[in-house]
N, C-alpha and C positions, 0 to 999 in steps of 0.2 A: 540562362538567367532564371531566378525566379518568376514564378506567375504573377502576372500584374496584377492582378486580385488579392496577391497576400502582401499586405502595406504594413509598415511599421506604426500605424497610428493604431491597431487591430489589440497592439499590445495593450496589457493590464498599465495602466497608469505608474504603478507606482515598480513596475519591475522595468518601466520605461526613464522614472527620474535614476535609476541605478547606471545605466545604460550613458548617463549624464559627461561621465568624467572620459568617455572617449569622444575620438572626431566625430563629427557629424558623419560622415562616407559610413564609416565602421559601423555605428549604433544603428545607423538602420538596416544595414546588412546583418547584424546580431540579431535585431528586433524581429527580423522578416523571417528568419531561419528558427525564431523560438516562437515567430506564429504558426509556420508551417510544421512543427511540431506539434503543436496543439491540436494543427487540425489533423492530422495523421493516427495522430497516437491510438484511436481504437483500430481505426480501419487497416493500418499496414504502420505497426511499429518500430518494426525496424529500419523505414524510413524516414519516419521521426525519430528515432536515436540519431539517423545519421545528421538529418540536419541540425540536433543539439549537437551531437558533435561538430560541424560547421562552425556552429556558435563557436563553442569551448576556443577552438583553434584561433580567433579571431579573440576572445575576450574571458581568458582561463580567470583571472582573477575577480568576476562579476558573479559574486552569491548566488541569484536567479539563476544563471545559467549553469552553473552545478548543478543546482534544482532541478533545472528540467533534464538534464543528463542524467541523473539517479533516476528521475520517474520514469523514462521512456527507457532508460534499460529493465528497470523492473516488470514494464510490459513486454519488451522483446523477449525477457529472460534472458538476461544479461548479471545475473544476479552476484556476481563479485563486481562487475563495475558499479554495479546499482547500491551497493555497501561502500565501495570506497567513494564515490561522489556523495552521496548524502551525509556520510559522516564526514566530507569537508565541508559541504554547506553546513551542517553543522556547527561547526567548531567556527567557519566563516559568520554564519548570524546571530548565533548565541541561542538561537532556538529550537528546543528538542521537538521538532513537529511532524518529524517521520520517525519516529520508534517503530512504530508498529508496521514499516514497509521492512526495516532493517531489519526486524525479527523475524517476517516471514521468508525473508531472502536464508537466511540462516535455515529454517524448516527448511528449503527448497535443496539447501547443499547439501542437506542431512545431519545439521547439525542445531538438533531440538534444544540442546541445554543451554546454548549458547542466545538461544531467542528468550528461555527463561531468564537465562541472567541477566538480559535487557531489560525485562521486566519487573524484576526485584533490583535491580540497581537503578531504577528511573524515580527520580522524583515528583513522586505522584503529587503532592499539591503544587509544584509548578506548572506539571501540565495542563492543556485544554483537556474540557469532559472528553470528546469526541475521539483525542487522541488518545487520551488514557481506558476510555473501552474499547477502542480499536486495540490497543498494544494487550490488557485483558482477553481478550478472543483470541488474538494469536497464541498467545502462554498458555492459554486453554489448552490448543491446537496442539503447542508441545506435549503439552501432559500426556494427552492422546497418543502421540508419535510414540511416547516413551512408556507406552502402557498402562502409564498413571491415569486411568480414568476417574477411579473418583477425584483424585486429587482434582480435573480437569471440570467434572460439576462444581465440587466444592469454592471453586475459583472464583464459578457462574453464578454463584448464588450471594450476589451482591443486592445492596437495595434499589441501584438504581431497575434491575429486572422487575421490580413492579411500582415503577413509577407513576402517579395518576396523570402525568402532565407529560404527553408524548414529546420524546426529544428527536433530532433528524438522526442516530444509533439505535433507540430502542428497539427497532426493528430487529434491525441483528444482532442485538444481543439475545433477544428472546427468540429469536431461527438457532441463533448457536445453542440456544440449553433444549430448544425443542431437538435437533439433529444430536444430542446426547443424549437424551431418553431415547429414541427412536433408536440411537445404537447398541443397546443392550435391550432393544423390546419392552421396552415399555411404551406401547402404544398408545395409549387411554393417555397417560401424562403427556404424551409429545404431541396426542392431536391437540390438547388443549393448549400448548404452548404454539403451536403455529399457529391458532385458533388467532391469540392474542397477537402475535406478531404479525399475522395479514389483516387486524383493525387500525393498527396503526401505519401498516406501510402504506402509504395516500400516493408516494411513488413510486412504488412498485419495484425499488430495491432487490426484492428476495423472491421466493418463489413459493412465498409461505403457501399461498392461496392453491395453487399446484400441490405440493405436498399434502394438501388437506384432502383435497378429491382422490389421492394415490391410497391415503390412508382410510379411506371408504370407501374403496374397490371401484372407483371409477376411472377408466380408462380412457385417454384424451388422447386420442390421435394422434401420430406423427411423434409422439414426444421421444421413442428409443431413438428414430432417425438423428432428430434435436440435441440428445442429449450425446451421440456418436460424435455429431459435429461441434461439438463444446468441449470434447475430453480432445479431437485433434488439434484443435487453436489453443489449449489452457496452456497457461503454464502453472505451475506447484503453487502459488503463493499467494490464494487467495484470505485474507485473513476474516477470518467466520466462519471457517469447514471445520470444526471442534467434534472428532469421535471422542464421546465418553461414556463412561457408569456411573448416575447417580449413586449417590451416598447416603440420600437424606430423603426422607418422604414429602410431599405437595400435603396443605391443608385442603378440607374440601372445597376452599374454594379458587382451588386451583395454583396457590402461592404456596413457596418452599417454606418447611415448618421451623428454620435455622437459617436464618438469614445474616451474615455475616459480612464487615465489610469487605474489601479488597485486600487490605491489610491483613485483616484474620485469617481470610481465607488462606491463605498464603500461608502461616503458621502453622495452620489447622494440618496444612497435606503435608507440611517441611516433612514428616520423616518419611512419607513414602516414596519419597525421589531418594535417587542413588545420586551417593555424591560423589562431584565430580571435580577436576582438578583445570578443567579447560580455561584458560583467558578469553574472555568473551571479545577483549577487544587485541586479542592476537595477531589477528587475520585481518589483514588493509590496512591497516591504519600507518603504518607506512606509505602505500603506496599512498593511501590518501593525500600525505600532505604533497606528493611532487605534484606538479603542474600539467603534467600531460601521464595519460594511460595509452601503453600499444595499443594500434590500431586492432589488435585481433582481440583484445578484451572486451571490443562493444560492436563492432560492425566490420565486417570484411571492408577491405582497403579499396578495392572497385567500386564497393556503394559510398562508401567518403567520399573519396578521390571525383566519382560524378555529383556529388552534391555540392563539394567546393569546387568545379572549374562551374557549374552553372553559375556561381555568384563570384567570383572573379572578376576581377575590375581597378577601377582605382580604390574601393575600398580594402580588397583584400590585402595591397601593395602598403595600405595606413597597420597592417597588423603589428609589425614590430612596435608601432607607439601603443599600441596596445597593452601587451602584457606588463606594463610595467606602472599600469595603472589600477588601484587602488578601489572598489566600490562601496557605498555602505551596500550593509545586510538587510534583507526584506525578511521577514518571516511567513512562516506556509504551515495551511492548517491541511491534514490528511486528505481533501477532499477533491474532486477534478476541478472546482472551479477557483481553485486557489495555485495552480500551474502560472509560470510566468507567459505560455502562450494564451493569446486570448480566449480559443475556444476550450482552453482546460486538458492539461495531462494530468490523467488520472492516474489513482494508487493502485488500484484493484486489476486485480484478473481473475480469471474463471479457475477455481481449484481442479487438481487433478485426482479427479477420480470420486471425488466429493462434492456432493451441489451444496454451493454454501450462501446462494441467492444473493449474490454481491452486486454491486453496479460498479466498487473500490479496493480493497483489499481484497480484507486480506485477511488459502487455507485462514483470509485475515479475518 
């Protein structure tokens, strides 16, 4: 059985009224399994995949728990299941709120063009700010992948990068255009951009403040061991890891001297990408709409298999009335605390190979 410490009242309220339209036995078997996700999901994620997949098995057609099945694969690196559950929650809530995890799942396959094209096919004034410079950073990211580095400044050089009115993003946006000057050596411009980016990180999201002492030859201790132990746990798809080559020169006082929206920017690089012929939405979107993904798409069948006999009972026996039941759709902003388990499945992981001072996305 579950730990009697993870209660179904632990859940988010309102991914609790979704949970509504099954039996009582069921929903809080569902509820318990997308708490113990939540609390899992940094510490050992792929036994919070398993118990969203618990969910799933129990309440395939309940929006939230899609939800939390795309985010806990995208921390195991599970990164096709993590594309095809989020593009059914998708299409399940009406709300485009993980672009920017489904993009960098794309980087993570090696497939950069196709994260662009999420990018430029997203309808940026429907988006949340939040999301839409998250899903920005990531397209950065491809540029990058695909050699386009200016193109990949040019991206970054939006207004909200010198916003006077710090937003909970600003931070990484301005770590990602700082870790793009730093990629082609320009030092002087990238200390000054992490300069800016670790006054406003108040939580400590990024690792500006770190990067600032590297880049003044100070030496902190322990940090090669740290960072050895962060490249074995990463997986690819942090969205913020953005290698590029400015374009454009900083005024002196420190701001881009062509500041251009997100729109232009986009214009501006269109010719130096190679064009390409890929269907962005090729790849899942079948699988997406079935109801159930093989077990070996998200977690070996031993680590299910114990995570559903521990909650077996009479609620599991209520499953068949389950599936045939109907939820509304919740919507979910990029963030950990907006996971349907209480204590937050988050978007982000640790880039490979790139410090991109995340806490959430995402190379994000």
């Amino acid at each position: 059985m579950l730990p009697d410490e993870i209660v179904a009242t632990d859940l988010d309220k309102d991914v609790r009224a979704e949970l509504l339209s099954l039996s009582k036995g069921v929903a809080d078997s569902v509820a318990r399994h997308l708490v113990a996700t939540g609390q899992l999901i940094d510490e050992d994620p792929a036994e919070a995949l398993a118990h969203a997949m618990a969910a799933r098995r129990l309440a395939s057609r309940i929006a939230a728990v899609r939800e939390a099945v795309g985010l806990a694969a995208y921390h195991a690196g599970e990164w096709q299941t993590a594309i095809a559950e989020l593009r059914t929650y998708h299409r399940m809530s009406g709300v485009q709120s993980h672009l920017a995890v489904l993009a960098d799942c794309e980087r993570a396959l090696g497939r950069p063009e196709r994260a662009i094209d999420l990018f430029r096919g997203a309808e940026q004034e429907k988006l949340e700010a939040a999301v839409a410079i998250e899903l920005l950073i990531v397209a950065a990211g491809a540029r990058g992948d695909l050699g386009q580095r200016d193109a990949a400044v040019a991206m970054l050089q939006v207004p909200e990068l010198t916003t006077d009115t710090a937003q909970p993003w600003t931070a990484r946006l301005r770590y990602a255009y700082a870790d793009a000057l730093l990629a082609v050596d320009r030092r002087a411009e990238a200390r000054e951009w992490f300069s800016r980016a670790a006054e406003v990180d108040a939580e400590a999201e990024t690792d500006a403040a770190e990067r600032l002492l590297e880049l003044d030859g100070v030496v902190i201790e322990g940090d090669d061991e740290d960072e050895a132990t962060e490249e074995l746990v990463a997986g690819p798809g942090t969205p913020g890891a953005v290698p590029a080559r400015p374009d454009s020169e900083l005024t002196e006082d420190g701001r881009p001297d062509d500041v251009d929206t997100a729109e232009d920017a986009v214009d501006d690089v269109a010719g130096v990408e190679d064009e390409h012929t890929d269907d962005v939405d090729a790849v899942s979107d079948d699988r997406a709409d079935n109801d159930a993904i093989e077990d070996e798409d998200a977690v070996g069948d031993d680590r299910v298999v114990a995570v559903e006999a521990e909650s077996r009972g009479d609620e599991v026996v209520q499953a068949d009335a389950v599936t045939a039941s109907d939820a509304a759709a919740t919507s979910g902003a990029v963030t950990a605390s907006d996971v349907p388990a209480a204590s937050g499945v988050g978007e982000s992981s640790p880039a490979d190979g790139e410090r991109s001072g995340d806490s959430e996305t995402e190379r994000r």
